[in-house]
PyMOL CGO cylinders between C-alpha atoms (Angstrom):
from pymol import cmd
from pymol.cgo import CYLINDER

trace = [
    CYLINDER, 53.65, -163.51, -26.16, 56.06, -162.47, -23.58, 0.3, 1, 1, 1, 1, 1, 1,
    CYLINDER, 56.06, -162.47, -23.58, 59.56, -160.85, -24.66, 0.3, 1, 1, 1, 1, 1, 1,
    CYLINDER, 59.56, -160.85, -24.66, 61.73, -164.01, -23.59, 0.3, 1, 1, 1, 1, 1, 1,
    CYLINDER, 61.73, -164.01, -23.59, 59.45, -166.33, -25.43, 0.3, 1, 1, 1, 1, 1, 1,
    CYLINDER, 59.45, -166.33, -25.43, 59.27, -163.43, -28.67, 0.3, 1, 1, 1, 1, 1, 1,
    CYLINDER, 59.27, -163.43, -28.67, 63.84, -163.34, -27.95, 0.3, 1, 1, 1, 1, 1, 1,
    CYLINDER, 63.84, -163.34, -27.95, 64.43, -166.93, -27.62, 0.3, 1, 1, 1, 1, 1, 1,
    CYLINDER, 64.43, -166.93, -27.62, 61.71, -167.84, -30.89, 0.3, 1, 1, 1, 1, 1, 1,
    CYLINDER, 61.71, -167.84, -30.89, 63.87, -165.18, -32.83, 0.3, 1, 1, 1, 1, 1, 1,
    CYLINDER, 63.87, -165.18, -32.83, 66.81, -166.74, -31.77, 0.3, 1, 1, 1, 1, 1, 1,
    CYLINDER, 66.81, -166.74, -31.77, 65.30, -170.03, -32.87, 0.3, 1, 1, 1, 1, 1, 1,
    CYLINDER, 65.30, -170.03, -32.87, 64.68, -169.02, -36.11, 0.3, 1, 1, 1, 1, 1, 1,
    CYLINDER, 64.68, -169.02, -36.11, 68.43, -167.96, -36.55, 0.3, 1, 1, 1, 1, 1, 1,
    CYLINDER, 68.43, -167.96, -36.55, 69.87, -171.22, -35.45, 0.3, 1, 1, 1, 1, 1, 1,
    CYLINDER, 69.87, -171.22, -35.45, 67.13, -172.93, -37.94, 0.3, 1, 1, 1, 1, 1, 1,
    CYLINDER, 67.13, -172.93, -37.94, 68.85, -170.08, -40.62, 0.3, 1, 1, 1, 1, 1, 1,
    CYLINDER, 68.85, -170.08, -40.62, 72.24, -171.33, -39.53, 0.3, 1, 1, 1, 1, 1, 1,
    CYLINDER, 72.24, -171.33, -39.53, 73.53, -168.67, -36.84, 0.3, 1, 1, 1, 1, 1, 1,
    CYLINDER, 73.53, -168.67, -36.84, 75.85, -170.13, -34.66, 0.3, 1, 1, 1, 1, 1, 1,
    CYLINDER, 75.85, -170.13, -34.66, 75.53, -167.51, -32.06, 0.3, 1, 1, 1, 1, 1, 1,
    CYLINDER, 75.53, -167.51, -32.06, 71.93, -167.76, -31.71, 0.3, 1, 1, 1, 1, 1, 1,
    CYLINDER, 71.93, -167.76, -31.71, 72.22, -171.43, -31.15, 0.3, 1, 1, 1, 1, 1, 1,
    CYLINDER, 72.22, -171.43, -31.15, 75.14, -170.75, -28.57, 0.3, 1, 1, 1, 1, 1, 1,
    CYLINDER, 75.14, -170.75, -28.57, 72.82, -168.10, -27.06, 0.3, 1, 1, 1, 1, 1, 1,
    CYLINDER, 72.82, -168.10, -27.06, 69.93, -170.36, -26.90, 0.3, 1, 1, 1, 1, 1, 1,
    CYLINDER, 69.93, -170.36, -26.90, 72.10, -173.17, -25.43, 0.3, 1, 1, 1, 1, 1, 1,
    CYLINDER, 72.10, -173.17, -25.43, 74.12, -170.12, -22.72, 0.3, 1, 1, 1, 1, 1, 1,
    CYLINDER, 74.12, -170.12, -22.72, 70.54, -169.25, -21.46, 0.3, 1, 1, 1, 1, 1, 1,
    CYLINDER, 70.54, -169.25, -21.46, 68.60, -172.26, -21.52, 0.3, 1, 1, 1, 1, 1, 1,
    CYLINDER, 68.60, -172.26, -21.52, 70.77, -175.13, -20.80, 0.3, 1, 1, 1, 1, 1, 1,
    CYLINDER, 70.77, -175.13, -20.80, 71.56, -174.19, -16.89, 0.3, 1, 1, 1, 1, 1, 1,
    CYLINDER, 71.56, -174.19, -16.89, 68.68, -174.75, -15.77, 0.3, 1, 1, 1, 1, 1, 1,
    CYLINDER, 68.68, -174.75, -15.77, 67.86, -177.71, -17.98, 0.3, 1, 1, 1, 1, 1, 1,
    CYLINDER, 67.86, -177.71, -17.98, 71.13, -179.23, -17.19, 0.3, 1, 1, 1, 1, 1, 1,
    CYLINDER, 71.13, -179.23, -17.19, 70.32, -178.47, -12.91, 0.3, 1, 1, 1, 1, 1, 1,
    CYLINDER, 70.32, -178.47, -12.91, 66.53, -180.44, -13.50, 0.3, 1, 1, 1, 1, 1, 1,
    CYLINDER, 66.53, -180.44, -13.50, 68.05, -183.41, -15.46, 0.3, 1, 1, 1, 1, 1, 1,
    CYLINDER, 68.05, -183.41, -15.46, 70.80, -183.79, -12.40, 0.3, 1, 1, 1, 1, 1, 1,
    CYLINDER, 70.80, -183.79, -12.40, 68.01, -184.05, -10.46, 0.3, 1, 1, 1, 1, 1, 1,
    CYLINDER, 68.01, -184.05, -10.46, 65.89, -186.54, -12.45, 0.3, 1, 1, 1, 1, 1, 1,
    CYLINDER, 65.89, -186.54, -12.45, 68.68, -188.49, -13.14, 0.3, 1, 1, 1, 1, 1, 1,
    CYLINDER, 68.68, -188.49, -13.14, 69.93, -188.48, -9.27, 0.3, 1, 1, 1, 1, 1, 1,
    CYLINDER, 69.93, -188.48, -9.27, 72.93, -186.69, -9.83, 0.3, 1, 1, 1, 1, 1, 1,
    CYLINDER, 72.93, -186.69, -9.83, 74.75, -188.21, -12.52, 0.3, 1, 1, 1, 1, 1, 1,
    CYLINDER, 74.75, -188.21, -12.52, 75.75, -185.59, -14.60, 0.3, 1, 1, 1, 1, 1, 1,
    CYLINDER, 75.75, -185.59, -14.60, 77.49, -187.69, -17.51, 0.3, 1, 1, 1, 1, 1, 1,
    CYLINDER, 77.49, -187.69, -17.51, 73.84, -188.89, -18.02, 0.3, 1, 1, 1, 1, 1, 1,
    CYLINDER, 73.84, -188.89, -18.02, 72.54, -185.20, -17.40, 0.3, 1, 1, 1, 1, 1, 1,
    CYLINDER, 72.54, -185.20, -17.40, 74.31, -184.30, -19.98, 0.3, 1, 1, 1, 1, 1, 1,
    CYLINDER, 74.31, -184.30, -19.98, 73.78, -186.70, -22.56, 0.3, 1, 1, 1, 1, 1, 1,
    CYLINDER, 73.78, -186.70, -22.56, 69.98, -186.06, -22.01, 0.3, 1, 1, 1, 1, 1, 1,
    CYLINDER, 69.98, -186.06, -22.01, 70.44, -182.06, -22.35, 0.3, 1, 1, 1, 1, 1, 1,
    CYLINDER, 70.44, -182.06, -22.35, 72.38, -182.59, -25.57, 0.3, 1, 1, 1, 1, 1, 1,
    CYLINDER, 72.38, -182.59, -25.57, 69.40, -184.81, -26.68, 0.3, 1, 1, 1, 1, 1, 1,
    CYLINDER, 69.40, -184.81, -26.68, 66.96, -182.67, -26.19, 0.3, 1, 1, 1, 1, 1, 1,
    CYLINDER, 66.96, -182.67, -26.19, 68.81, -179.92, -27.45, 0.3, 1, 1, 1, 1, 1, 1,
    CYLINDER, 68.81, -179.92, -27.45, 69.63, -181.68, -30.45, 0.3, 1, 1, 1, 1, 1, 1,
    CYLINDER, 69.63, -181.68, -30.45, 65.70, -182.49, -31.13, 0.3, 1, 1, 1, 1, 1, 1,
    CYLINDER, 65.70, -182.49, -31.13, 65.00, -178.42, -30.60, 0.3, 1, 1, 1, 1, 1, 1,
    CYLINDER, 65.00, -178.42, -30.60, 67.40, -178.22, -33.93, 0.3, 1, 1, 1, 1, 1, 1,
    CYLINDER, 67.40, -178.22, -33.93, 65.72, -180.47, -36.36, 0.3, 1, 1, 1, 1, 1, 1,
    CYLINDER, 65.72, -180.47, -36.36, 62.53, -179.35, -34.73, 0.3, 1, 1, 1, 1, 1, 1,
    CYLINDER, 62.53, -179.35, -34.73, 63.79, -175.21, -35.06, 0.3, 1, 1, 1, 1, 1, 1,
    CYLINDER, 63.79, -175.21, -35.06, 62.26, -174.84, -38.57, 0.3, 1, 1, 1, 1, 1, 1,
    CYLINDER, 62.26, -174.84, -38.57, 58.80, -175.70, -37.70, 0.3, 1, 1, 1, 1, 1, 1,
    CYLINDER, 58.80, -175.70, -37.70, 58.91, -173.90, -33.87, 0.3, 1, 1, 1, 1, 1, 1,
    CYLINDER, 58.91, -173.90, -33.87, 55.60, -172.01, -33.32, 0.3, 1, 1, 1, 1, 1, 1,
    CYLINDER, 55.60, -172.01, -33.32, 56.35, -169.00, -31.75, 0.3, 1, 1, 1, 1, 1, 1,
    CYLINDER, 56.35, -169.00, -31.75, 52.77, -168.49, -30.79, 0.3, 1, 1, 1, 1, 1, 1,
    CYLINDER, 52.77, -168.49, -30.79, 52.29, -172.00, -29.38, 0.3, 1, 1, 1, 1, 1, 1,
    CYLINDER, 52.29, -172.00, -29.38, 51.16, -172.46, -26.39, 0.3, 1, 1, 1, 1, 1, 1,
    CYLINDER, 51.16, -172.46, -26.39, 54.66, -173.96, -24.99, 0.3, 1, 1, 1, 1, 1, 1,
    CYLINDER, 54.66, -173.96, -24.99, 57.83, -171.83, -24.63, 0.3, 1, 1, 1, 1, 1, 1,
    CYLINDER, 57.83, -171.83, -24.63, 61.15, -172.95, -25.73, 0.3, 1, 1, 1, 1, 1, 1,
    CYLINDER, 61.15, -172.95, -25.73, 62.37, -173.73, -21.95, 0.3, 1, 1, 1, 1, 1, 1,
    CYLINDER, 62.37, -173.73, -21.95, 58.82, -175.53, -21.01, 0.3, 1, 1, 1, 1, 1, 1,
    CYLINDER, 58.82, -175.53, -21.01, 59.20, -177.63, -24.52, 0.3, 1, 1, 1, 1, 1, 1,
    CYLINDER, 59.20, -177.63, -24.52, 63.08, -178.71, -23.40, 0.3, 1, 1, 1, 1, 1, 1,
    CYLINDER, 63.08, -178.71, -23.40, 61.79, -179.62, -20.23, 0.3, 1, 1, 1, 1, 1, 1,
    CYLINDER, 61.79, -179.62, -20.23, 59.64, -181.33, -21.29, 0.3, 1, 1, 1, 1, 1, 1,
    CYLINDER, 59.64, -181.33, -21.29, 61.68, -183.75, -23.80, 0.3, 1, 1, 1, 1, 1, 1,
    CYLINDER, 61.68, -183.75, -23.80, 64.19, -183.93, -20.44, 0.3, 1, 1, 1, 1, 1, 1,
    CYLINDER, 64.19, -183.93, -20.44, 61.63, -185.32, -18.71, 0.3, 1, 1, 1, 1, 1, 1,
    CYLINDER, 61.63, -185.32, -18.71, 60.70, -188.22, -21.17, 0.3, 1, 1, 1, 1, 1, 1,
    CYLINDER, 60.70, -188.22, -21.17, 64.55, -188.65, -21.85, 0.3, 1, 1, 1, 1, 1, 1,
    CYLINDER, 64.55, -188.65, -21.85, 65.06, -188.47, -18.19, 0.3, 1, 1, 1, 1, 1, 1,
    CYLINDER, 65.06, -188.47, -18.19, 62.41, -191.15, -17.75, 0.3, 1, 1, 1, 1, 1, 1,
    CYLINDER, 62.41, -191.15, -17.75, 63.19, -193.37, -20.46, 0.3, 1, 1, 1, 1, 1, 1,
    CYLINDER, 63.19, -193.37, -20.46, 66.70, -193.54, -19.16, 0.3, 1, 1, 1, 1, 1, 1,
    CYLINDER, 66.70, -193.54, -19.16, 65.36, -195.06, -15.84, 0.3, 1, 1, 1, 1, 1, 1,
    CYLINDER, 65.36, -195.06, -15.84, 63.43, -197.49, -17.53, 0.3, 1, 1, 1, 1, 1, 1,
    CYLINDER, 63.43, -197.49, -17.53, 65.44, -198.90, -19.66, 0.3, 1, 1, 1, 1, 1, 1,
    CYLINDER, 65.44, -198.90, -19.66, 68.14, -198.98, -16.60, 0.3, 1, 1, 1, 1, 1, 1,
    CYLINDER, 68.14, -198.98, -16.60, 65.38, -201.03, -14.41, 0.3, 1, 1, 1, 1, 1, 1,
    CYLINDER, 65.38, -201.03, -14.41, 64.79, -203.07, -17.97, 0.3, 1, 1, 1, 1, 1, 1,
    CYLINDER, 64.79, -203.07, -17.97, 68.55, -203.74, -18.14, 0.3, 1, 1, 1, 1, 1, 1,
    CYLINDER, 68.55, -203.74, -18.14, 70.06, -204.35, -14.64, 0.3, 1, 1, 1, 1, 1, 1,
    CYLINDER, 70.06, -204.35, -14.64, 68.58, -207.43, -12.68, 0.3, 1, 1, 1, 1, 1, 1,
    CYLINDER, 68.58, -207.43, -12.68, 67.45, -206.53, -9.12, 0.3, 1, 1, 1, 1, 1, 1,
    CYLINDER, 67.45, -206.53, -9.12, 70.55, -208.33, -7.65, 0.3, 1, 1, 1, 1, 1, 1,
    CYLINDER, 70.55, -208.33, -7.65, 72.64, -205.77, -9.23, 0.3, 1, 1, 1, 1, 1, 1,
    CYLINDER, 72.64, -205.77, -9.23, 70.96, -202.60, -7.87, 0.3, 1, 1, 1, 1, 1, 1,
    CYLINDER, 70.96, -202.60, -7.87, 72.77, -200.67, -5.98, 0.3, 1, 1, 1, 1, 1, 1,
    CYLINDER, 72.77, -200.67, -5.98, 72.00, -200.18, -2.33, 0.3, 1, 1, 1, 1, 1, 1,
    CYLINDER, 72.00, -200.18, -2.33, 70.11, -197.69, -0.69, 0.3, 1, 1, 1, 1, 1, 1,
    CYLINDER, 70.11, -197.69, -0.69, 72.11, -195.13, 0.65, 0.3, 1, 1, 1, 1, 1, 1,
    CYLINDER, 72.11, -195.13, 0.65, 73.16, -195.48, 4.26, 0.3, 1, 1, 1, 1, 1, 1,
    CYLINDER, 73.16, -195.48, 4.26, 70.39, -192.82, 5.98, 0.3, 1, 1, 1, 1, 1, 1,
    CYLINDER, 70.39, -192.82, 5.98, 73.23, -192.32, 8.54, 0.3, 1, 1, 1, 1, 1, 1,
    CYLINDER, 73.23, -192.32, 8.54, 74.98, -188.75, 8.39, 0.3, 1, 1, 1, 1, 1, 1,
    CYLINDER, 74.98, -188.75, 8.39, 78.68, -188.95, 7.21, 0.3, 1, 1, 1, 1, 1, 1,
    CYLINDER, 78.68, -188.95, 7.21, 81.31, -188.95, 10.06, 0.3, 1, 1, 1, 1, 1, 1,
    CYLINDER, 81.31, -188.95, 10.06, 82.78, -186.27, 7.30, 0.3, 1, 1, 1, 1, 1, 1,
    CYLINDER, 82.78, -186.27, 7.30, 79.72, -184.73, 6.62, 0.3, 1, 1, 1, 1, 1, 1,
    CYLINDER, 79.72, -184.73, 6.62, 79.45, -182.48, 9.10, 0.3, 1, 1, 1, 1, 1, 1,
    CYLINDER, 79.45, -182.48, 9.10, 77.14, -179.45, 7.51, 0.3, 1, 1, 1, 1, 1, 1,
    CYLINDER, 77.14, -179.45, 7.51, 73.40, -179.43, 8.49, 0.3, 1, 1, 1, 1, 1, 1,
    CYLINDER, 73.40, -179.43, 8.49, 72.71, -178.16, 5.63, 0.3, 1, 1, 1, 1, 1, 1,
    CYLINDER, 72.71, -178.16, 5.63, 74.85, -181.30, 3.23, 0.3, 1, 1, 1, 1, 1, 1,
    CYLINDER, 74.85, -181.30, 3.23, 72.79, -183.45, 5.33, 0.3, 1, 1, 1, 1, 1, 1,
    CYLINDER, 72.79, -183.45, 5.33, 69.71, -181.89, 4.80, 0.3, 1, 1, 1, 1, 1, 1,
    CYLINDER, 69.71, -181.89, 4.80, 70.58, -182.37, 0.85, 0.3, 1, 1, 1, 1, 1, 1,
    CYLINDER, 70.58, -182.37, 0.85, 71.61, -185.99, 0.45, 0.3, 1, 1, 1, 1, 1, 1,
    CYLINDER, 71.61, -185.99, 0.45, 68.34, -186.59, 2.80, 0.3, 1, 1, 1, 1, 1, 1,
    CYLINDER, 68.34, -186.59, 2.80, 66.27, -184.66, 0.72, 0.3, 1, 1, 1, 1, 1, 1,
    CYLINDER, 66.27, -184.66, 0.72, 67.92, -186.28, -2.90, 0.3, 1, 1, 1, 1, 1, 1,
    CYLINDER, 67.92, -186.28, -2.90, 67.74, -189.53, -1.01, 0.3, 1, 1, 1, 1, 1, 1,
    CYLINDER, 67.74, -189.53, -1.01, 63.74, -188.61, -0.63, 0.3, 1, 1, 1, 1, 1, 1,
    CYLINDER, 63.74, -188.61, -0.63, 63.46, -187.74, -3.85, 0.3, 1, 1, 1, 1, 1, 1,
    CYLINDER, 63.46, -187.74, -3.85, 64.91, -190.81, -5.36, 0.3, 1, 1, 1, 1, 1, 1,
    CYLINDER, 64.91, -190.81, -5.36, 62.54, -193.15, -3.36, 0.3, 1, 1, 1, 1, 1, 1,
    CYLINDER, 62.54, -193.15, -3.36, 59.44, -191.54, -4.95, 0.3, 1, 1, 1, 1, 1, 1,
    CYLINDER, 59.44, -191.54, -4.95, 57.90, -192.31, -8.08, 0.3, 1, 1, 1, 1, 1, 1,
    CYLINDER, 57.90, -192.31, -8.08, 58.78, -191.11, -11.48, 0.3, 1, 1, 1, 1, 1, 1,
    CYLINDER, 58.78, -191.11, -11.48, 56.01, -188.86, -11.99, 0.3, 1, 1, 1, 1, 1, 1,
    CYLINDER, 56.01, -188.86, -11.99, 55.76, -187.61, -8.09, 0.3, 1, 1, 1, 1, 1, 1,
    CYLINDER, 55.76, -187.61, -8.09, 59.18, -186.91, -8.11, 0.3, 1, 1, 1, 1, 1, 1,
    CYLINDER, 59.18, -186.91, -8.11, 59.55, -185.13, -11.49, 0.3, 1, 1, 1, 1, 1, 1,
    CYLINDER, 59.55, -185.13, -11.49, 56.40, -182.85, -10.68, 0.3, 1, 1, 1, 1, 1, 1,
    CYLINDER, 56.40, -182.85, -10.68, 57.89, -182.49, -7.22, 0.3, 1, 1, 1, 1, 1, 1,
    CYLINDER, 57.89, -182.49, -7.22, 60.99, -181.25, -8.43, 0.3, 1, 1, 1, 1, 1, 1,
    CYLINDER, 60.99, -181.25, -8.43, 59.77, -178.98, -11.33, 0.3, 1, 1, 1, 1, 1, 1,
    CYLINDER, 59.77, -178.98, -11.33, 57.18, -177.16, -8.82, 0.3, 1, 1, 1, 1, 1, 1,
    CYLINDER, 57.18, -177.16, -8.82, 59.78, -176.72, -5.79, 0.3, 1, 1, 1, 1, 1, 1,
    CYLINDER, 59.78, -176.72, -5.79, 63.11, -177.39, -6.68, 0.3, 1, 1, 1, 1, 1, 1,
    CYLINDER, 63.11, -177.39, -6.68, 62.92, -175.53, -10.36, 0.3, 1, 1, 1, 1, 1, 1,
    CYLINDER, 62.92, -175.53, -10.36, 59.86, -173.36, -9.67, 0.3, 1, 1, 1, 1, 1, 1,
    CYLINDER, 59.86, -173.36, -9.67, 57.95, -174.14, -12.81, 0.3, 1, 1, 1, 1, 1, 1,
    CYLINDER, 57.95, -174.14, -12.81, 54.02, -172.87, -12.61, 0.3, 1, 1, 1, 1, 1, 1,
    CYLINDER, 54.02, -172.87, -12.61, 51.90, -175.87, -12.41, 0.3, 1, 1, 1, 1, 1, 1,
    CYLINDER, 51.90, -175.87, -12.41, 50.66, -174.81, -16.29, 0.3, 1, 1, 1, 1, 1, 1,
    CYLINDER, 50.66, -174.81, -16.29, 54.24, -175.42, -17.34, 0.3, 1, 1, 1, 1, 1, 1,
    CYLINDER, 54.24, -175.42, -17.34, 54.60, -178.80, -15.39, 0.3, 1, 1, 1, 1, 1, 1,
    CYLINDER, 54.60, -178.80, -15.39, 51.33, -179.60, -16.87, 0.3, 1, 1, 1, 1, 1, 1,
    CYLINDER, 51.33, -179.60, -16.87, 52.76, -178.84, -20.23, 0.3, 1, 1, 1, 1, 1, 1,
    CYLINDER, 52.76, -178.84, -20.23, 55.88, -180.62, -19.98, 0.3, 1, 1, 1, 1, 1, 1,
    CYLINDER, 55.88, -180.62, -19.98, 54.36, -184.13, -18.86, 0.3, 1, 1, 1, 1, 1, 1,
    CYLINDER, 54.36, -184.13, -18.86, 51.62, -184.14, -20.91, 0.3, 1, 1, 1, 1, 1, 1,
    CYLINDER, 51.62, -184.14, -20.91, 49.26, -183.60, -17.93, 0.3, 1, 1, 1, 1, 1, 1,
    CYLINDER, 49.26, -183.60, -17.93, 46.73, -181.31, -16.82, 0.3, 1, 1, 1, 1, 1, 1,
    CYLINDER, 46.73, -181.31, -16.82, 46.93, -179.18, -13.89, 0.3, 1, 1, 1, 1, 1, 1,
    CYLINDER, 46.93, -179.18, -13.89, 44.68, -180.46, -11.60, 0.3, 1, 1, 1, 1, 1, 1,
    CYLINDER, 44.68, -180.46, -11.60, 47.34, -183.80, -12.47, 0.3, 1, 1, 1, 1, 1, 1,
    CYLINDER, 47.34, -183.80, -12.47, 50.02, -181.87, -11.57, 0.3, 1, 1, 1, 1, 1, 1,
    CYLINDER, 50.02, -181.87, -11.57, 48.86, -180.32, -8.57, 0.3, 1, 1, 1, 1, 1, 1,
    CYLINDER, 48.86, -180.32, -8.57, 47.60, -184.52, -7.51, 0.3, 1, 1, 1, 1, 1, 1,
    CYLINDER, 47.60, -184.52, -7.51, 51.16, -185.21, -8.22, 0.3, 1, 1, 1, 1, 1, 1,
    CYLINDER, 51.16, -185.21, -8.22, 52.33, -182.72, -6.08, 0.3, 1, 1, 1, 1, 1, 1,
    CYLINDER, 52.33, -182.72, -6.08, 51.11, -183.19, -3.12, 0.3, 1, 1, 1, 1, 1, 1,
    CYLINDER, 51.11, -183.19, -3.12, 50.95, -186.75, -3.13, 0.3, 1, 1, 1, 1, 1, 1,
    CYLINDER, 50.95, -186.75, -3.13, 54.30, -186.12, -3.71, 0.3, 1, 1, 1, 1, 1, 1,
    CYLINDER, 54.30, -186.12, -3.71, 55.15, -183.88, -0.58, 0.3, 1, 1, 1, 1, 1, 1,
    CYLINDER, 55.15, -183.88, -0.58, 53.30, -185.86, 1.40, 0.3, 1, 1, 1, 1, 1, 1,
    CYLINDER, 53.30, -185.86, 1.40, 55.38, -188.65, 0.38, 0.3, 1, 1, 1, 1, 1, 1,
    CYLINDER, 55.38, -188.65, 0.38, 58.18, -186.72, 0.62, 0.3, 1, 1, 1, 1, 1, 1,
    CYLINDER, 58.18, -186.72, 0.62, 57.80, -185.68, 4.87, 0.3, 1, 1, 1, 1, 1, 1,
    CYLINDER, 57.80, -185.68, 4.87, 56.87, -189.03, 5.70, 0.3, 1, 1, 1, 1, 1, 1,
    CYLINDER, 56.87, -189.03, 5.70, 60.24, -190.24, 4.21, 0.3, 1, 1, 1, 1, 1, 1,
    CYLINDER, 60.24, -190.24, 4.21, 62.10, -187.60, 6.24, 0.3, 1, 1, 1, 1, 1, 1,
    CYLINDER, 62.10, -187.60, 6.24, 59.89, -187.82, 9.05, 0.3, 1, 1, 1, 1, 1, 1,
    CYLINDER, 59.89, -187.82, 9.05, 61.87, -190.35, 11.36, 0.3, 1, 1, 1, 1, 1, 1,
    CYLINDER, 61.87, -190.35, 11.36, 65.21, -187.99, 10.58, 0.3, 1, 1, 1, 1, 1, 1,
    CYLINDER, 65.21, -187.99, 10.58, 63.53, -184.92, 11.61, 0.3, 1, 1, 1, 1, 1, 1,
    CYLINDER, 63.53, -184.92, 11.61, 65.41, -184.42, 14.88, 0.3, 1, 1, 1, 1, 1, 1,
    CYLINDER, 65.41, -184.42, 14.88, 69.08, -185.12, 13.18, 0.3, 1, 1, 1, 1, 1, 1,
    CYLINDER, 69.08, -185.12, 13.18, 68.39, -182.74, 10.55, 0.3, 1, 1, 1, 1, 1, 1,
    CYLINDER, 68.39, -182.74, 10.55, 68.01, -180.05, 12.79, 0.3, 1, 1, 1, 1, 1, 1,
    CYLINDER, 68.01, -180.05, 12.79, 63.56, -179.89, 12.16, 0.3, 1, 1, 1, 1, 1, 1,
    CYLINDER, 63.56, -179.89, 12.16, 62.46, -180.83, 15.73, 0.3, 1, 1, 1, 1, 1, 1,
    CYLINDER, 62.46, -180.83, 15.73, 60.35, -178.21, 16.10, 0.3, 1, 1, 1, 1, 1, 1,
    CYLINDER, 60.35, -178.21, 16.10, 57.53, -179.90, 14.62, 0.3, 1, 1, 1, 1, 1, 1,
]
cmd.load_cgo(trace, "trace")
């Protein structure tokens, strides 16, 4: 077992025991990044982002007394992975909820008149991209290239095997350039 899965098992084992620190510890090196991917999944809106880290989170606790250090899944791949279902049972029950007439509208594709930074354009386009693909495209998408996950871990953390994940992906990408395709030129990628 690696030494970050061996550290953050140990450190497990003394939040199951009660240690505060280790808990805060866990929470200081893990919840960053998990924090980052659920913005993502949940297109940026971080009081939900949150609420889904602290879930997940929470579930690590009552599950930190029965952790299997030696399992195949590391403490990091095993949050994501509860993020992801969080992350995805959010949006359904938000589709489930809110009647199509009260969706909101696409965002205008049109750059900002005070938006003038390539590279914020080149962000909202690519979020905007990212939004209009499916669940699972978009969540294996974003693990691979936005949160550089191996495709093993992805694999792992939606229940999927990697030949699944690696479908997912590029379907995904594909998806993904033919969606920013027509804004090529205005986003500064007319060089083919």
């Amino acid at each position: 077992m690696p030494d970050h899965r061996h550290d953050e098992a140990a450190l497990l084992a003394r939040a199951a025991a009660g240690d505060a620190a280790a808990a805060a510890e866990l929470v200081d090196r893990l919840g960053p990044r998990l924090l980052a991917f659920t913005m993502r999944m949940t297109g940026g809106d971080r009081a939900a982002a949150e609420d889904i880290v602290q879930e997940a989170f929470l579930r690590l606790w009552r599950h930190a007394g029965r952790w299997d250090a030696d399992g195949t899944a590391g403490l990091g791949t095993w949050l994501g992975r509860v993020a992801s279902n969080l992350a995805v049972d959010r949006a359904r029950r938000l589709r489930r909820e809110a009647p199509l007439e009260a969706a909101p509208e696409a965002p205008d594709p049109a750059p900002s008149a005070l938006a003038g930074l390539e590279r914020a354009e080149r962000e909202d386009a690519l979020r905007g991209a990212l939004a209009a693909l499916p669940e699972r495209q978009r969540h294996a998408v974003v693990l691979r290239h936005v949160e550089g996950y191996a495709n093993p871990e992805i694999g792992a953390m939606m229940g999927i095997g990697v030949e699944a994940v690696e479908s997912l992906v590029a379907r995904g990408k594909r998806r993904l350039a033919a969606l920013l395709a027509p804004r090529k030129e205005e986003l500064g990628h007319d060089d083919g």
